[in-house]
N, C-alpha and C positions, 0 to 999 in steps of 0.2 A: 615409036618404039625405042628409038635411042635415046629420047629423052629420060623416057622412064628408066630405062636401063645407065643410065649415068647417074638419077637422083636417086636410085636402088642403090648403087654402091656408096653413093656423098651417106644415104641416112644409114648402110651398114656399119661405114667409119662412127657416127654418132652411137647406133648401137654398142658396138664397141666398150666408147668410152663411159656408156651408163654402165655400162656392166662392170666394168672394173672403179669404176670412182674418177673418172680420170675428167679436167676441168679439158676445155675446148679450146678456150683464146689464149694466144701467144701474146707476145708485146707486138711483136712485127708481123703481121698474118701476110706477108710478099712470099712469094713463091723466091723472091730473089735475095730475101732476109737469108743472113746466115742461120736465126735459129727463128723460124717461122712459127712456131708453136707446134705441139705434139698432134695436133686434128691436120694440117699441111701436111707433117711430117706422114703419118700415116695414110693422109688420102695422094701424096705423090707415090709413096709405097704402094697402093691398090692400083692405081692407075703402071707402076713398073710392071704390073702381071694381068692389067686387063687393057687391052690395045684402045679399044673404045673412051674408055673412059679418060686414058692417055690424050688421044688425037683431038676429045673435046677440051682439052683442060691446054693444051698445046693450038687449038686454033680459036676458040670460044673469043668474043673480041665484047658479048655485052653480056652474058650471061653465064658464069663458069658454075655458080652455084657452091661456091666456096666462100661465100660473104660471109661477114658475123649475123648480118640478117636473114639469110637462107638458113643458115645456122639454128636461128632462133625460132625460123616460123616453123624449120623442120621438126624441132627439139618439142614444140609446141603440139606438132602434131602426134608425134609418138607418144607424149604426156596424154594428152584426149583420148588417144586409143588404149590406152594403160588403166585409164581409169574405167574407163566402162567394161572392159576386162575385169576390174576391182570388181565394178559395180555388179555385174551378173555373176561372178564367185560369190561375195558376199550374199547374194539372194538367193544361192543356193544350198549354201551352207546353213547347217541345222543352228548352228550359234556362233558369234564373236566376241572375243576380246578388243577391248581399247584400248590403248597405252596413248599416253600422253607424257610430253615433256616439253621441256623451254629451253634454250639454246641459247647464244647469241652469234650472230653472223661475221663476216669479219670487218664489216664497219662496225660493230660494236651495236646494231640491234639487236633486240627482244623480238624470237622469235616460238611460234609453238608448234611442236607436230604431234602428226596422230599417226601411232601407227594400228593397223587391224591385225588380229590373228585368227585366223580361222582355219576349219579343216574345208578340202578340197578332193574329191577322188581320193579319199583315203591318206593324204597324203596333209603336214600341217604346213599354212602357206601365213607370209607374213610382210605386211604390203605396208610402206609407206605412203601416205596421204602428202600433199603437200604442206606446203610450211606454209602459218600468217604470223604478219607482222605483230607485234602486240606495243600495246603501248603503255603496259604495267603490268606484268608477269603477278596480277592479282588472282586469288579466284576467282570471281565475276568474268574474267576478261578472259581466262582460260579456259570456264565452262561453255560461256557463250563462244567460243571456239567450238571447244568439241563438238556441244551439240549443233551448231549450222553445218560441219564437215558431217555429221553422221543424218541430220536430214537433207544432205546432199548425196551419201549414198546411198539411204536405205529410207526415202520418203513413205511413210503410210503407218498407219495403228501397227500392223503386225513385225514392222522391223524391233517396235519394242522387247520384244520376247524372245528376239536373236542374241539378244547382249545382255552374256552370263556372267562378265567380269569386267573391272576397270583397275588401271591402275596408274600412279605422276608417279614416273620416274624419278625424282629431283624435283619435279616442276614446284621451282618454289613457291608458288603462292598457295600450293595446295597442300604443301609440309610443314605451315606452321597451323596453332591452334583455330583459325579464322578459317 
């Protein structure tokens, strides 16, 4: 039960930082770094006001759960739960939009996203898909995108008749004449 209850607050701090936009790794992730990065900085904050999570993060000698890797597998897990969340909204929903666009990351890749818009409970909800890599922001390489992301949401004949609108934001290869 302590366990759970110490990677409850590690993936609250993660929570967190989707919420607001906020990146995870510092340059120095040491608890003894002067500037540890904002994810340290905020999970020795949660640990100042949760004893537990304190005493593991102060005695833990192999497993603090504060790595870049715990980081990642956790980040991994809340992505998988997010989308299947996507994925049973979007199945419920009477129709969707697609929005597409192209990017580039800050290595200077070509990148595409999709985002959905759908209604939900009454309410309009508006979900990003992840990003893939592209390796020519053509149309060919942008549709074959969309469409593998949208029969990854909504596989079968009848997801067809969900999707009332599309639209490339920018996405260049689909703003010129070709």
């Amino acid at each position: 039960m302590k366990n759970f209850h110490i990677l409850s607050r590690i993936t609250d701090c993660i929570k967190f930082y989707g919420a607001f936009e906020l990146g995870l790794s510092g340059h120095d992730e040491t608890f003894s770094s002067d500037n540890p990065g904002v994810f340290l900085g905020l999970v020795t904050c949660t640990a100042a006001l949760d004893s537990v999570l304190s005493q593991h993060l102060e005695s833990a000698t192999v497993f603090k759960s504060t790595s870049k890797t715990v980081q990642n597998e956790l980040l991994n897990i809340v992505f998988k739960t997010l989308q299947c969340t996507i994925k049973k909204e979007v199945d419920q929903a009477d129709f969707v939009v697609v929005i597409a666009d192209d990017t580039t990351d800050v290595s200077n890749h070509l990148q595409n996203v999709v985002v959905l818009r759908y209604v939900v409970s009454g309410k309009v909800a508006e979900m990003l898909w992840p990003f893939f890599d592209l390796q020519q922001g053509n149309a060919e390489n942008i549709s074959t995108n969309v469409i593998s992301c949208l029969n990854n949401i909504l596989p079968g004949a009848h997801a067809k008749q969900k999707f009332v609108a599309q639209c490339y934001d920018g996405a260049s290869g689909m703003s010129s004449q070709h």
